[in-house]
Each structure stands twice: as structure tokens, then as C-alpha cells.
N, C-alpha and C positions, 0 to 999 in steps of 0.2 A: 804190322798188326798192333804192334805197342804204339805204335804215333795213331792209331786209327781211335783206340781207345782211349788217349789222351785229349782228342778230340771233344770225343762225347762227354768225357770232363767235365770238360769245362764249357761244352754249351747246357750242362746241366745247372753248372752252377750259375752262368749268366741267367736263365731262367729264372734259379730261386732267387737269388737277389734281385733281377727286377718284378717280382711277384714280394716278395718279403722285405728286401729293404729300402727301393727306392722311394722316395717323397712322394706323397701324393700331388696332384698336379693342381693346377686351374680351375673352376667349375665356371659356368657362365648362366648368364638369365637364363637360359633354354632350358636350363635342367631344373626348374624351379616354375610354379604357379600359384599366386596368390590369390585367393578369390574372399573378400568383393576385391577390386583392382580397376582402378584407384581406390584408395579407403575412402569409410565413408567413417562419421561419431550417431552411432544411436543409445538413445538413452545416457548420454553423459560417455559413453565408452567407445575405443576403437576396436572391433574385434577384427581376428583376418586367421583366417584356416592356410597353411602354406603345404602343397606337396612338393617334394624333390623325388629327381631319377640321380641314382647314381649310375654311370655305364659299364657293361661289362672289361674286365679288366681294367678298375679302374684301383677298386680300393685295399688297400696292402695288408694283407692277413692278420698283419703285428699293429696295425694302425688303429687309434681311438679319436675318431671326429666330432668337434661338439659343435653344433649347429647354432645358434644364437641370433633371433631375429631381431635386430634395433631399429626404432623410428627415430631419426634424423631429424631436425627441426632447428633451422638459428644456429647458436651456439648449444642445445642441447641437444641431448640424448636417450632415452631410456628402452634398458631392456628387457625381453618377454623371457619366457621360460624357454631355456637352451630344451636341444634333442643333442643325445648321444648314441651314438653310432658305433658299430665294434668290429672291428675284422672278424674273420671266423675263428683263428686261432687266441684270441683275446679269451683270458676266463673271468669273463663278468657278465651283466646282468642286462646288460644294453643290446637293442635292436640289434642283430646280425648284418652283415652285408658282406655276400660272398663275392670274391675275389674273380668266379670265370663268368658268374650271369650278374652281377650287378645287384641293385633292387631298389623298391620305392620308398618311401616313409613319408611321415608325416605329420605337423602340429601345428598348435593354436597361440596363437598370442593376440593380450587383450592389454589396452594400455588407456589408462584414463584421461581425458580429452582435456587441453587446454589450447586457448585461442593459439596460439604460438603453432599448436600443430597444423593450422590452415595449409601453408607453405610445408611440407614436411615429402619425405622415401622414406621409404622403409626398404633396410638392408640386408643380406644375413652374415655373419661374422663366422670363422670356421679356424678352431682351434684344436692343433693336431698332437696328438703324444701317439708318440711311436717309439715302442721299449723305455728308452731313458730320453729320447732324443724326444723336444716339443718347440713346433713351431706353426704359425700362420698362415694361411691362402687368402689370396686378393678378397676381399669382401664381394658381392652381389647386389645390387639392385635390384629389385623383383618386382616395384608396386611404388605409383607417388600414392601422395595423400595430404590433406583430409579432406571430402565431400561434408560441409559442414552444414548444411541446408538447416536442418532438424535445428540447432542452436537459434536461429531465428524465431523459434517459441518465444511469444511474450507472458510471462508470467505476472506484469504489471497490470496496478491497479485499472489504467486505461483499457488493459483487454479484457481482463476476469471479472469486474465490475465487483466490487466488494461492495457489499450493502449499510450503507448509514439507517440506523435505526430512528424514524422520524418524530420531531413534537407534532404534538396536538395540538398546536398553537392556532387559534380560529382570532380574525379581527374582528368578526361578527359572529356572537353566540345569538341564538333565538332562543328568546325564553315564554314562560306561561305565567299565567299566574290567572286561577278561578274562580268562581263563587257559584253555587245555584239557588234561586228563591224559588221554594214550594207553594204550590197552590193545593187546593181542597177538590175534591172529585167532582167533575163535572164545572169547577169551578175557574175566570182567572180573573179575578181579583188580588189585586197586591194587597198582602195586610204587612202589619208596622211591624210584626212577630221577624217577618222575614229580612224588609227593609230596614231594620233594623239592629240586625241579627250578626255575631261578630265577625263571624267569615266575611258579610259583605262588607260591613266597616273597614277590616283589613284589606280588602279587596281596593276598596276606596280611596286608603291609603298608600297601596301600593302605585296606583296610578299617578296619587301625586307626587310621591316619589321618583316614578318615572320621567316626569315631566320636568322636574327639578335639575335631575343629575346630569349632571354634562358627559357620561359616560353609557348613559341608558338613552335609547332612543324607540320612541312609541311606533309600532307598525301599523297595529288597527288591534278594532275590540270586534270581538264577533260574537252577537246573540242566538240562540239556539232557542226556538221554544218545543217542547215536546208533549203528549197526550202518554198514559198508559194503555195496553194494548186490550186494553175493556171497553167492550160496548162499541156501538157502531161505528163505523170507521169514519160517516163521514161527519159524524158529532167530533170524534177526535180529531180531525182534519182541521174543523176550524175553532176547537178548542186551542190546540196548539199555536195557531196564527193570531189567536189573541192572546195567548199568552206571551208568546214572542213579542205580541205589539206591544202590549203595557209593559212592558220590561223594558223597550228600546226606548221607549216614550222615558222611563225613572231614568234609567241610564242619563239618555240626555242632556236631562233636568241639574244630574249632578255633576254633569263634566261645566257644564253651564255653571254652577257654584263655585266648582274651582278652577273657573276661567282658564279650561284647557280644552282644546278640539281633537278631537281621535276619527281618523273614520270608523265607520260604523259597519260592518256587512252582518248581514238575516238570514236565516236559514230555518226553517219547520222538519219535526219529524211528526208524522201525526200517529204512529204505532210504536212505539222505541220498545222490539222483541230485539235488539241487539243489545240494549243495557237490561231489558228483561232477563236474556239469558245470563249477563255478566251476576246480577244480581242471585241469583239463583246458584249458580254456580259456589259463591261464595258462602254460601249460605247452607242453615243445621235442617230446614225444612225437608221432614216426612215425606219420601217420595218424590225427592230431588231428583234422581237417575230416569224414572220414569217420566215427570214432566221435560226433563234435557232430550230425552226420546223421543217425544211428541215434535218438540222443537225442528228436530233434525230429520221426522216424518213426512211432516206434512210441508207444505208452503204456502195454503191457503190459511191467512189471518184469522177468520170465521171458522174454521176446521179446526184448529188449533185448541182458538176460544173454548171450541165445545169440549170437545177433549180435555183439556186441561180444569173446567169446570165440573166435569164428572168427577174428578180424584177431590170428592167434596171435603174431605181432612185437608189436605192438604192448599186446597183452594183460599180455603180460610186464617191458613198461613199466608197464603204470596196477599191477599188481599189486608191480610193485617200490615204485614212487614216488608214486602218488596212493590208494591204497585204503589203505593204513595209517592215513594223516594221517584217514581217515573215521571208525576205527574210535576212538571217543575219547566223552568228555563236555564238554561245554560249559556254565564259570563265569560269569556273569556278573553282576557287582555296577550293580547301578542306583541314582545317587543324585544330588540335588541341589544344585547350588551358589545358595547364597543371598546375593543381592547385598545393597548397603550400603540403610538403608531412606529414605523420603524425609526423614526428621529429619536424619538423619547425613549425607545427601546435602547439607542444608542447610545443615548447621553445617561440615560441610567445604567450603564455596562461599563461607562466610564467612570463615573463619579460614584454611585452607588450599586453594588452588582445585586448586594441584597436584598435588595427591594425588587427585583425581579423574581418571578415565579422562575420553576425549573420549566417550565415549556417557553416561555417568556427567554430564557436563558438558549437550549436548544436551539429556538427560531433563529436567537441573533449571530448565532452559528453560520445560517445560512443568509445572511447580511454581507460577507465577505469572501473575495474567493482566496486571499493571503490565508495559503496553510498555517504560517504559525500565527496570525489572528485568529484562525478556528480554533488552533490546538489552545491557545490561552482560553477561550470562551468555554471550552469543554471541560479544563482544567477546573474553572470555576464551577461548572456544573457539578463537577466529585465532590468540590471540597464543600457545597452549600446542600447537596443532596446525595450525599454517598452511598444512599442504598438506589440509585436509581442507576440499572444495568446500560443506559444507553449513553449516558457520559462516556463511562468508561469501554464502549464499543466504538465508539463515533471517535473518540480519540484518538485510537485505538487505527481504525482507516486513514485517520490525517498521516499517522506514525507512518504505513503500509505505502501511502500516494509518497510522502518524501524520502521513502525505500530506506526507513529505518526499521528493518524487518525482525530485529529483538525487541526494541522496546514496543512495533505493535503488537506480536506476539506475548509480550509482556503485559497489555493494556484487555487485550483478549482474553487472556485467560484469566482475568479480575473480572470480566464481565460476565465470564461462564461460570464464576464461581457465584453469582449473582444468580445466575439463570442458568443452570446447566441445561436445560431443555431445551434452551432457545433456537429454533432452527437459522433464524439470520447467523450467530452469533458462532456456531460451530461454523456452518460455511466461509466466515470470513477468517474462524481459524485453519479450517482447509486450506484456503487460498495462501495466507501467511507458509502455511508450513511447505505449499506446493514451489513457492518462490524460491523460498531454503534450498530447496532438494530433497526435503526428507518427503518421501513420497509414500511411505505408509503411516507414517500419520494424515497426510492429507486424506489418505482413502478412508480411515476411521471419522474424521470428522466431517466427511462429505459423507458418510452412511448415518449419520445424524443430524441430518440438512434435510430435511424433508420436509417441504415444506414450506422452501427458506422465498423470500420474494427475490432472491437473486436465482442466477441462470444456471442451475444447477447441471444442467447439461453443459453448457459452456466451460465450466470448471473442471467436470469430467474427462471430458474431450481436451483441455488443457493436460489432466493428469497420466490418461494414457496417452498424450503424445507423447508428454515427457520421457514416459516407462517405456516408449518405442511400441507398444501396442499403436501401431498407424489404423490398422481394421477395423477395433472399437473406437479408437479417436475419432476419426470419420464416420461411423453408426452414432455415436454422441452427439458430435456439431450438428447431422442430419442436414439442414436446409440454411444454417446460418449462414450469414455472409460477415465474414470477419477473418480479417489476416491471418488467426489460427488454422480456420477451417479451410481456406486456400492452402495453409500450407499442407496439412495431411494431405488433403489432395494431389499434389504433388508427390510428397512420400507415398504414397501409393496409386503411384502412377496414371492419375485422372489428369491429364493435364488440361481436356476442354472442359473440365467440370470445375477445374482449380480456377482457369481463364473468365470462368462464366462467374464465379464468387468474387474473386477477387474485383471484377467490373460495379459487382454488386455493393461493395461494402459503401457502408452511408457515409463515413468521413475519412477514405483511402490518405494517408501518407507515405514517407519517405518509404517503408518498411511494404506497402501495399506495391509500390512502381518497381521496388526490387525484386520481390516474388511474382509477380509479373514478368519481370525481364529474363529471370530463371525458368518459366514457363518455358518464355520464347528460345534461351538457349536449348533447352530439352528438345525441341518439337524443331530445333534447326532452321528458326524462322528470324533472320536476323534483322527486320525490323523492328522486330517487340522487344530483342535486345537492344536496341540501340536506342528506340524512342523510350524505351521502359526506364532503362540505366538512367539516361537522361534528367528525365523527372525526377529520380528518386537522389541522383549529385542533388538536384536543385534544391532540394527539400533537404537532406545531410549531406554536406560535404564528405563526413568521412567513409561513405560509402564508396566513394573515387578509389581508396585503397583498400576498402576490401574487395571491390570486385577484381580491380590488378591481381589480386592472391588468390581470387577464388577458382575454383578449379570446375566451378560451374561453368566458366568463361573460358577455360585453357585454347578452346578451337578458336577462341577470336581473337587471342594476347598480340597475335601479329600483325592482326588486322588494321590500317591506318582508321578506318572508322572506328571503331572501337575507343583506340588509344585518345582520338581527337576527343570523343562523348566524355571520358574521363580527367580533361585536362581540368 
């Protein structure tokens, strides 16, 4: 009986001690799932939700396990927020895990994305204190990583199109220059009152002028003669056409004088109720509103007439003071002013900048496609015209295209302090700030782009890709065809709409054949991997190793075609 009960002893106390102080043991992948698995980086970041099972009789009542998920990568490392775990007899604060049924748990870790992590595991590290006693268990595997797709967002000038605010620079202005000679009612005889008169003098003069200057060039002169809209129509009809005649006939006479030739073209109004109304309009005459109503009544000439003849006060104003001014011909010299050419534009940027106008300055902007030739010509634009906002923006984009994204963000916001309204001028701070990363100022200055001549949807769609909004990315680009817009598609798993874009875009490169060929790994179609890859080596070599790393590729790594496309 005493040996019986010595027995049960000590299988009692083997019990407690392997339930209380033996080590805890081994864990393995199976106890463990990571989802997403493999990782992927959205929005700049790695997240990953990880559950564990612990099994029954596993975990030792006295034991505290700290969980600790590391991503692996090269020579580095970094870690997420440990879980801590507690036997049941532990008095603290941490998840329980009993000793006869085991249990699950669960946490998140998020790690900030650098290319390095391409090639990367993610492990979990298990650090044990038990009473006084603290030691290690084999780490786990759980998950490779990084699906880095999304990083392929171009944030540059080539895909967001930032907007250069443009000169008004014209090689050929059209200009005017006019004169009218009045005739007497009923009448068209030229008198010397008229022809002689200082408007036409100058008139006169202007033409020889034109004729002189080696930088004006004559188009044509064009005579007008016109009737006022009294009295029968068809008396006006050909009052006007003799009016017109003697006027072409003087003209003539005087280009003949100053031995220059102009073509000449004719035209008649024989009723002018369209400088009638001008006239009138401008004008203090009694019963103004009511003859503008007659106007806009009727549309028979003679209906008008009568009409307008009843408002007998008033009548006797438009015939004092508006119907004479009608009865007249109309000079007009049409000619060109021809600007400096792009030679002279050129040689005066070199030797004199001064001497150039600020649109003259701008244009010679667009003379060169040598960024820092532009950036010098824009330079000179601030310093010769410093309150003009598009110097300082246009710079501003050179800065942004040679991905010096402080000082264009620095040249930007001198342009908005010029025009803070400007819709170009916010947008292309959007874009600067979207390149950064800072992602909520972009969305402030893209909410005051309204307007803007650049693509303000595209920029958007650039902005939520970045944020990992893929949903709105994609409702943004809508119908574009553009590497961006291919890629959301992807990210959100269009892959024949991604295929159908990406075919579309109008000048595909290296970056176009590679999201391409990720199509084709998606959809397990290994000739758009292989032809796609192809192209896109051909275009950037160092696309050869990224796709060796990328884990878009992992089903093909073994493959001899594969490895041949990448050599």
C-alpha cells in the first residue's frame, strides 16, 4: 500500500512539472497565417494581419511568450509590434493561453516600404521568460515579400503633365487703323470738310507709315459705304454704292500720291440699323428703351421706320444726332505687325536680353528643349519682369522635369504668391507636393485646380493611387490610356481592361512592356511574360534585375525561358 502510494507521487509530480516547468517547445509555419501572403506595399507601407494557434498542451502555466514579427530583407531587419502571451497562472495583463485547450491570437504589423524590401520573409521571433528562467524558440517563416507593383506609380513630370503657363507671343499681330468721311442727306458728294479732315490726314499717314516700316506689312484697305436707314430703301441702296464709289475712287487717287498699292475690297450697307442701334444705345436720347424695342420687334425696315417716326420727340433727336453719323463711308487699313524672328530672338537673348519684351522672353523659352537653357531664359524673365507670375511658374516646371522637387516647389509657391488664384499654378503645386509624398497637401492644392488646362483627373488618379485608394484611382483615370491608369487596373484586378490600356497608350516605354508583362504573369499567360519582359530589358536594362527580385515573376524564376529573356 505504501509503495502503491508512492507511486501516484510521483506520477503526480511528473505531470506538474511537465505542465509547469518544462520548456516550451518548437512552433512551425502551420501554426501561423499571414494574410495578404506574400506581402504586398500599398500606399508607401507594408501591412500584414498574422493569426497563430497555439495547441492544446502546449503552453506552460509559468511561461510569458513574446511574439515578434520581423521582415527580413539583405542585411536588414526591422520590427513590428511584438504580442504577448501568458500562461494562465502568470499575474499580468496579457492575452491568456491555457495550458489543456490551447488558443488563438492575433496582430498586425505594418513596416514602411523601401526598395530593399523587394526580396524580403517575414519571420516571427519567440522570446520565452519562464519564472526566472528566459530563453528563445527556432524563429518561423510565415509569408515572403514584397509585391511591390503599386511603386511603379510615376509621379513625374512625363506622366502628370505639369502645366507651363504660355507667352502670347504672335509673329504676326493684325491690326486696324480707320477713318469715316460723312456725306449730307440724300447726298454723296465728297467735300474738302471731310477730305480734309484730321482723322483722315492721320489716316493717310498711317498708311505711309505702314508702307515704310520693314516691320508692318500692308494686308488690304477695305471701303464700306453706307445709307442711314431713312427713307426708301432702294434710294439708300444706291446712295450707299456711290458713296462707296467716290470714296474708292479719293482713296485711289491718294495711294497713287504716295506711290504705294494696297488692295482694295468694297462692300455697301444700304440700311446700317446695326450702327443705328450701336448708336442709340450709347446715347441720352428721350425714349431710348422704347425705340431699342421697336428694333428687336419688328424686322421689316419700313415697319421700323414708321414706328420709330411716330416717337416724334424723340425722332427729332436720332435725326439731329444719330442718323447723320450713319450716312458716311467706312476706311479701313488692315495690316500686320511682324514680330522679331526666332534668329533675332536668339541673338538678342544672347547679347541683349533687354531689349526683348517679356512674351518675346517666354517664347525664347520654347526655342530650346536644354532644360537648363530654359531654366536660364526664365531666370531672366523674373529678374527683367518680376511681377509676372509665369516666369516664376515655368521655372518652376524646368525645376520639377530635372526632379529638383524643393527648389520647384520653391519657384511655385513665388508664383502663387503672385496669383494665388491661379488654377494652373495650384495644380502644378499638387503635383510637386504629390512627387514628395506629402499627399495631403497635394489634395488641398488639387481642390484649387479648377479649372486648371492640365489633366486634372490624371493627377487625381495619380493621387489616390498613391493613398492606395485603387477604386477612386481607377473612377479618376476613367478612359485614359496611360501607364498609371494600366496600373490601377491591375491593382484592382482588371487585368483585360489593364491589357486593353496599356496597348492604348500613345508613346508606351520600358515601364509600359513591364506592366504588360505583369498582366501576363497575373492571368498565367507566359507569352506576354516573356515577349513583354523583353521589350521592356530592351528599353531599360535595369529592369533585367528587377524582375529576377520580383515576386511577380517567382512562378517563372526557374524557368530557362525566363532566365534566357533577362540575360
Amino acid at each position: 500500500m505504501k509503495k502503491l502510494m508512492f507511486l501516484s507521487a510521483s506520477l503526480l509530480l511528473v505531470v506538474f512539472f511537465s505542465s509547469c516547468g518544462k520548456d516550451l517547445g518548437a512552433l512551425t509555419s502551420s501554426n501561423f497565417k499571414a494574410n495578404p501572403s506574400p506581402l504586398e506595399v500599398k500606399a508607401g507601407v507594408v501591412n500584414v494581419d498574422i493569426t497563430g494557434q497555439i495547441p492544446a498542451k502546449y503552453f506552460n502555466k509559468n511561461a510569458v511568450l513574446t511574439v515578434t514579427p520581423v521582415l527580413k530583407y539583405g542585411s536588414g531587419s526591422v520590427k513590428g509590434t511584438p504580442k504577448v502571451l501568458q500562461g494562465e497562472k502568470v499575474k499580468a495583463n496579457n492575452q491568456k493561453i491555457y495550458y489543456k485547450t490551447g488558443g488563438n491570437f492575433s496582430l498586425s504589423a505594418s513596416y514602411n516600404y523601401i526598395p530593399e524590401m523587394l526580396v524580403s520573409e517575414l519571420v516571427l521571433e519567440f522570446d520565452v521568460t519562464q519564472k526566472k528562467k528566459t530563453y528563445k524558440l527556432p524563429s518561423v517563416k510565415i509569408a515572403d515579400g514584397v509585391i511591390a507593383t503599386s511603386t511603379l506609380l510615376s509621379t513625374k513630370a512625363g506622366e502628370t503633365g505639369p502645366v507651363i503657363i504660355a507667352d502670347k507671343f504672335q509673329r504676326i499681330i493684325e491690326e486696324k487703323e480707320g477713318a469715316n468721311i460723312l456725306f449730307l442727306i440724300q447726298q454723296a458728294q465728297l467735300r474738302k470738310s471731310e477730305t480734309n479732315s484730321a482723322s483722315m490726314n492721320d489716316f493717310l499717314k498711317k498708311v505711309k507709315e505702314v508702307q515704310s516700316t520693314e516691320s508692318l506689312q500692308v494686308n488690304k484697305l477695305e471701303i464700306a459705304g453706307y445709307a442711314s436707314p431713312d427713307g426708301p430703301f432702294s434710294m439708300n441702296k444706291g446712295l450707299s454704292e456711290k458713296r462707296q464709289k467716290v470714296t474708292e475712287d479719293y482713296i485711289k487717287r491718294q495711294l497713287k500720291k504716295l506711290k504705294t498699292s494696297v488692295p482694295v475690297s468694297s462692300e455697301i450697307t444700304a440700311e446700317d440699323w446695326d450702327g443705328f442701334k450701336q448708336l442709340v444705345e450709347a446715347s441720352n436720347i428721350e425714349d431710348k428703351n422704347t425705340i431699342l424695342r421697336v428694333l428687336s420687334s419688328y424686322n421689316d425696315p419700313e415697319q421700323r421706320e414708321r414706328e420709330i417716326k411716330n416717337l416724334a420727340a424723340a425722332y427729332k433727336s436720332l435725326a439731329d444726332d444719330v442718323l447723320p453719323q450713319l450716312r458716311r463711308a467706312r476706311i479701313t487699313l488692315v495690316y500686320n505687325v511682324v514680330g522679331k524672328s526666332d534668329e533675332e530672338i536668339k541673338e538678342l537673348l544672347a547679347s541683349n536680353p533687354s531689349a526683348l519684351s517679356v512674351e518675346e522672353l517666354l517664347y525664347a523659352a520654347t526655342l530650346t528643349e536644354d532644360l537648363n537653357q530654359k531654366a536660364s531664359v526664365y531666370e531672366k524673365a523674373i529678374n527683367q519682369f518680376p511681377e509676372d507670375v509665369r516666369g516664376y511658374n515655368n521655372l518652376g516646371i524646368v525645376r520639377f522635369r530635372q526632379n529638383d522637387l524643393n527648389k520647384a516647389e520653391e519657384m511655385l509657391l513665388k508664383a502663387a504668391a503672385k496669383a494665388p488664384a491661379s488654377a494652373d499654378v495650384n495644380y502644378n503645386l499638387g503635383l510637386t507636393s504629390l512627387a514628395k509624398g506629402e499627399w495631403m497637401k497635394a489634395e488641398n492644392y488639387f481642390a484649387k485646380a479648377t479649372g486648371t488646362s492640365g489633366n486634372l483627373n490624371t493627377a487625381t488618379g495619380a493621387l489616390y493611387t498613391a493613398k492606395g485608394d485603387y477604386s477612386k484611382a481607377k473612377t479618376a483615370f476613367a478612359s485614359e490610356a496611360t501607364n498609371n491608369a494600366g496600373l490601377v487596373q491591375i491593382l484592382n484586378a482588371d487585368y483585360s481592361g489593364a491589357m486593353k490600356t496599356l496597348n492604348a497608350v500613345e508613346k508606351p516605354d520600358a515601364t509600359t512592356a513591364y506592366l504588360k508583362a505583369i498582366v501576363g504573369a497575373r492571368t498565367n499567360d507566359k507569352d506576354q511574360v516573356y515577349k513583354n519582359l523583353k521589350q521592356a530589358v530592351s528599353l531599360d536594362k535595369s529592369l533585367a534585375q528587377k524582375a529576377m527580385k520580383d515576386i511577380e515573376f517567382s512562378k517563372f524564376a526557374s524557368d530557362s525561358a525566363f532566365l534566357n529573356v533577362l540575360k
